[in-house]
C-alpha positions in Angstrom: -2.5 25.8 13.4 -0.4 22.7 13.3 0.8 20.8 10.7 -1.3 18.2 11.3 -4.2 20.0 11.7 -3.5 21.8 8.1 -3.0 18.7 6.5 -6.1 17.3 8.1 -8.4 20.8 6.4 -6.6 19.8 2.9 -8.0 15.9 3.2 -11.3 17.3 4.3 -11.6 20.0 1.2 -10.1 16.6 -0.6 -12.9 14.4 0.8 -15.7 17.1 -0.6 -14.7 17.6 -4.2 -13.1 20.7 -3.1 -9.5 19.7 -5.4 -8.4 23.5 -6.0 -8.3 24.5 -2.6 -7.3 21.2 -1.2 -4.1 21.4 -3.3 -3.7 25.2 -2.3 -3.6 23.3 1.0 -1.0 20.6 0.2 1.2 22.8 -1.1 0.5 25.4 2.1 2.0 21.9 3.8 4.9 20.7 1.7 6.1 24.1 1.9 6.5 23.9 5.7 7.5 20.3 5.3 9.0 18.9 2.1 9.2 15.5 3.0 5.3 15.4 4.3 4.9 12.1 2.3 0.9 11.7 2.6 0.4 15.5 1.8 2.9 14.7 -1.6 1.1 11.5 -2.0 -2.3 13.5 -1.9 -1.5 16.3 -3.8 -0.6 14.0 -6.7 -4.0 12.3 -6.3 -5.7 16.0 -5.8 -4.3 17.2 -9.5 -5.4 13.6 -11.4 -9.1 14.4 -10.1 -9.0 17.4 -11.5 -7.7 16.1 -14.7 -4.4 17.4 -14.6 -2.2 13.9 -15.3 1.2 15.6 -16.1 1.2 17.1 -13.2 -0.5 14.2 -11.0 2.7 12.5 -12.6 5.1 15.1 -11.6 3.8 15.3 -8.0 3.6 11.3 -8.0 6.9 10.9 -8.7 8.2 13.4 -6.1 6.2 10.9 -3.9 8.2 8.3 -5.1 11.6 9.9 -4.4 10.7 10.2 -0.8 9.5 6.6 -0.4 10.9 4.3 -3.7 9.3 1.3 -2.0 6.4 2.4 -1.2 3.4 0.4 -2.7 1.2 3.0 -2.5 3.2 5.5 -5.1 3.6 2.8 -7.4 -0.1 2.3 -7.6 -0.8 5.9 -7.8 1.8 6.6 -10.9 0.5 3.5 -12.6 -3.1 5.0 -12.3 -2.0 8.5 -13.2 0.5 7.0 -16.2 -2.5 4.6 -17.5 -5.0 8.1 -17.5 -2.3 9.9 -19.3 -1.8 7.2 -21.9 1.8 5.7 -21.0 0.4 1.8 -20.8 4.0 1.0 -20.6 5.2 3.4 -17.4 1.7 2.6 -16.3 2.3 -1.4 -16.2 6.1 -0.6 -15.1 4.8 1.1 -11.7 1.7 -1.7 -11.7 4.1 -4.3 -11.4 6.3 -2.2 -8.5 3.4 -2.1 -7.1 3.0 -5.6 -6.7 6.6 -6.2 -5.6 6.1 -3.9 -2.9 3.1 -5.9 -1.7 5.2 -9.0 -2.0 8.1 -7.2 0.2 5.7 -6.1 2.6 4.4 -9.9 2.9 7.6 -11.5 3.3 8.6 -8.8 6.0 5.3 -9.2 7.9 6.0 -13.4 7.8 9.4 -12.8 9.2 8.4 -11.0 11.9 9.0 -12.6 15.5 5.1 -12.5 16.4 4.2 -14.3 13.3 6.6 -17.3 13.6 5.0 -17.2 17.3 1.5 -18.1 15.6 0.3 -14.2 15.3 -0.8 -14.9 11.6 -3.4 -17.4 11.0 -2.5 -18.4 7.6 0.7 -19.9 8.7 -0.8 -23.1 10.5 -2.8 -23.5 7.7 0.2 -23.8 5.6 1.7 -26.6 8.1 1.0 -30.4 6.8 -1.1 -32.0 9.1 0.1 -35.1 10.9 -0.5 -38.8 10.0 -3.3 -40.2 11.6 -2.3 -42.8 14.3 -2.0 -46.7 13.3 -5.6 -48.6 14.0 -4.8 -52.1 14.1 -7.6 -55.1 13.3 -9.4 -56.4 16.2 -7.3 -59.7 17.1 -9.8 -62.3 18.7 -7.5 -64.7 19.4 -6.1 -62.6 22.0 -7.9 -63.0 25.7 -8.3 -60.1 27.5 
């Protein structure tokens, strides 16, 4: 069985309710392959549905350490830090969160295919040109 295919079994025990044996899983996953981000990310989530938060903590913040900027980690740990109680590291990894999503933004407005028009908003943000001159009608004119 690959490693894909094992991870795939742990999201599909995750997806029924099935939390013990999907973190049996995980682990069966990170232990072949420490730096298996989803399977850490997933794990962490696997142990705050059972209830667990110190340990959803502890496995959310491995997360973190293999991806500091990612948004999703953040998010998790400020769920997982809010269930446990810790408003402040909860609102410290809410607000990471959100500067992730900003990063991600800025990058994705940078890129080459958005300046070429790939991203709709962009026009929108453009001012519109003036309208052109209309001048009176000048009878005096012939035509």
């Amino acid at each position: 069985m690959t490693l894909q295919e094992q991870y795939d079994d742990a999201m599909f025990d995750f997806s029924r309710g099935d939390f013990q044996n999907a973190i049996a899983r995980l682990k069966a996953v990170l232990a072949a392959d420490p730096g298996h981000f989803d399977a850490q990310l997933a794990l962490g989530m696997a142990y705050y549905r059972r209830g667990d938060y110190a340990t959803a903590i502890a496995e959310g913040l491995k997360a973190e350490q293999l991806r500091p900027r990612e948004q999703l980690a953040h998010t998790n740990l400020s769920l997982f830090y809010m269930k446990a109680g810790d408003k402040q590291k909860a609102e410290h990894h809410g607000l990471q969160a959100k500067i992730e999503s900003w990063r991600a933004d800025a990058a994705k407005a940078n890129e080459p295919d958005a300046k070429a028009g790939g991203d709709a908003e962009l026009p929108m943000a453009r001012p519109k040109p003036p309208p052109p001159v209309k001048f009176p009608s000048q009878p005096w004119k012939k035509k």
